[in-house]
N, C-alpha and C positions, 0 to 999 in steps of 0.2 A: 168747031161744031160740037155740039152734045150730043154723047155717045145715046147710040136708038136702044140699049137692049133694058130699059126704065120698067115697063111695065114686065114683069119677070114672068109671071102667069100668061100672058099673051105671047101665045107663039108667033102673030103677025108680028112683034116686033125683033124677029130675026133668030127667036130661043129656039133651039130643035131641041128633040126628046127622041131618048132611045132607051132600052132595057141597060147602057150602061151611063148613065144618067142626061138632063139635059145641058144644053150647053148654049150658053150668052158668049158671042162673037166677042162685044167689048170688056170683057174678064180678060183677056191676051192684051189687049192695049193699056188698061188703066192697074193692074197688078203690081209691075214693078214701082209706079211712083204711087201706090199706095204705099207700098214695104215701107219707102223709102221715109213715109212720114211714122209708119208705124215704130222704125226703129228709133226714130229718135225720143216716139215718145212710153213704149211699152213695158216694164220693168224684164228682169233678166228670169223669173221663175214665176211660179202661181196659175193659175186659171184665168182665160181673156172669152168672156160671153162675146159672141157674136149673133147680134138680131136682125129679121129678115135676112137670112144668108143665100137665100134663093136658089140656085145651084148646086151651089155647093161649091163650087171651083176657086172661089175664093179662101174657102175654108179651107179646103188640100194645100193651096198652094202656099199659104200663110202658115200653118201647121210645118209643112216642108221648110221655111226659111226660119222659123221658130222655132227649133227643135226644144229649147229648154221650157217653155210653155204649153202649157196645157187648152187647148182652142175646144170652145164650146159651141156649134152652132144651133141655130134654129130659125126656122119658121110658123107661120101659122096653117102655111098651108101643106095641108100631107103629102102629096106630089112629088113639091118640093124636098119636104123630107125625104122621098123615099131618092131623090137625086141625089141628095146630100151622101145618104148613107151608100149608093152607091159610087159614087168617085171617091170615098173614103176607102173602099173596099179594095177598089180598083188599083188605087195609090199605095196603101199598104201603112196608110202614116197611124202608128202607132199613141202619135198625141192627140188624136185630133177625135173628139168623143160623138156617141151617138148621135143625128139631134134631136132636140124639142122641139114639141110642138109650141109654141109661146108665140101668143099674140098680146102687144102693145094696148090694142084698145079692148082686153079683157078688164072689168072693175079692180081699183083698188092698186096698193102697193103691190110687188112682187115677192110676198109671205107665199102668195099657192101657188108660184111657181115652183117651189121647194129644193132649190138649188143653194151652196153654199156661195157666199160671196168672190165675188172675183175681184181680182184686181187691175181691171180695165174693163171697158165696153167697146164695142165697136159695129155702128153701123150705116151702111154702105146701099148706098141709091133704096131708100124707105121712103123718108119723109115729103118725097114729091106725089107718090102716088099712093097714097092714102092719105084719107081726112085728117084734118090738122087734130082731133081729137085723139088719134094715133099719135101725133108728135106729144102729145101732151102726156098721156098714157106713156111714152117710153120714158120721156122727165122725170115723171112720178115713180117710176120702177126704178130707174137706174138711182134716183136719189133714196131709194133707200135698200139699194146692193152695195153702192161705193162708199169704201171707208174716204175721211178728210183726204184729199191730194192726190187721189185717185183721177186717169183720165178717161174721159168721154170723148170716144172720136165719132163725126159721124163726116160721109162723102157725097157730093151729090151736086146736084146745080142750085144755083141759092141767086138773089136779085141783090144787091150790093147799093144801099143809098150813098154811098162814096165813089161809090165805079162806074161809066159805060157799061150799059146794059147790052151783051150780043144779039145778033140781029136773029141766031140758031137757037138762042136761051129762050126769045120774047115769041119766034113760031110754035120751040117745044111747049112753053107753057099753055098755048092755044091748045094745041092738038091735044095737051093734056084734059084740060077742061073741056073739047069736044067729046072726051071719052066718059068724062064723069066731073062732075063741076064741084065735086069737093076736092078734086086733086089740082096739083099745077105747084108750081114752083113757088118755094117761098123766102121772105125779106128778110137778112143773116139780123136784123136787128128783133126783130119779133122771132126769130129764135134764141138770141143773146138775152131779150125781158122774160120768153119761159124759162132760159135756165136759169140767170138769178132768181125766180121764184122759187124754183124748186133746189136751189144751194150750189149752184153752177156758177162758174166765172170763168170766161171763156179767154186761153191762154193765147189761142194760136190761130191765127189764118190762113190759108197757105192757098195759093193758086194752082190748080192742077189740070194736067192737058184736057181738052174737049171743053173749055170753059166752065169746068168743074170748081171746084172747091174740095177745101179740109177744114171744115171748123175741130178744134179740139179743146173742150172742156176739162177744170177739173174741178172736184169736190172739193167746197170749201168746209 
């Protein structure tokens, strides 16, 4: 079944929020087999931006299993920020840096974000609940952050024209589009044609619990 804590801003879907930040139930369930794809594909030093980081709890806790890396996150929304910066606080993790405010569907490359390049992306339950103009916006950013061979991970539930569609994927996507009809799940192939647009070749597949996914990109 796909994990409910998608819409990160809605506290109806499970998010609580306290003075020491907020907290998505399924970040405890999907963490370690994210690591598990992150290791294999994230280099051993450098900076790794992370977009829409929501919480933050992903960010601490990646930072903690990272130590030789420098973990960037951000959101668009300030809230969320101010989450972030507190389970940063809270944790003590000395790699794991302020965050940004950085929103996907601002105009243009990512020149005004005014960050140095990283050597990896990573982002994690985005692309379903925002406008696909958002997916495209982060294409266009990330391809002109990542040097050649760099990876692009993102996680989340995706429609597979090769696979059985779940029966929890094809209600989530409903409920999604009840809330806002530009969101809802989308097809790994019309995300594999944005990224060859934007200089993407997508390396990796990977199936992950809750009828999730790992797509993983890299610069070509």
């Amino acid at each position: 079944m796909t994990e409910p804590e998608q819409p990160r801003t809605d506290r109806s879907s499970g998010e609580t929020g306290s003075e020491e930040g907020r907290h998505a139930p399924a970040t405890l369930r999907n963490r370690d087999a994210i690591v598990g794809v992150l290791q294999d594909i994230l280099p051993d030093s450098g900076m790794v931006l992370e977009i829409a980081s929501g919480t933050g709890e992903h960010a601490v806790y990646f930072g903690q299993k990272f130590p030789g890396l420098i973990w960037q996150p951000s959101d668009p929304d300030p809230e969320c920020c101010r989450s972030i910066e507190a389970w940063k606080n809270r944790a003590g993790v000395t790699n794991v840096r302020p965050p940004l405010q950085l929103d996907a569907l601002a105009d243009g490359d990512a020149a005004g974000w005014g960050i140095r390049k990283p050597v990896a992306i990573v982002c994690i339950n985005m692309v379903h609940i925002a406008p696909w103009e958002a997916t495209i916006g982060l294409f266009q950013k990330a391809a002109s952050l990542l040097e050649p061979g760099m990876p692009f991970m993102l996680y989340g539930p995706y429609f597979r024209g090769d696979a059985p569609t779940a029966q929890s994927n094809l209600d989530f996507d409903r409920s999604l589009k009840s809330r806002d009809l530009r969101w809802g799940i989308r097809e790994v192939e019309d995300m594999d044609a944005l990224a060859e647009k934007y200089g993407f070749t997508r390396v990796r597949l990977i199936d992950m619990p809750a009828n999730n996914l790992s797509l993983v990109y890299r610069r070509n």
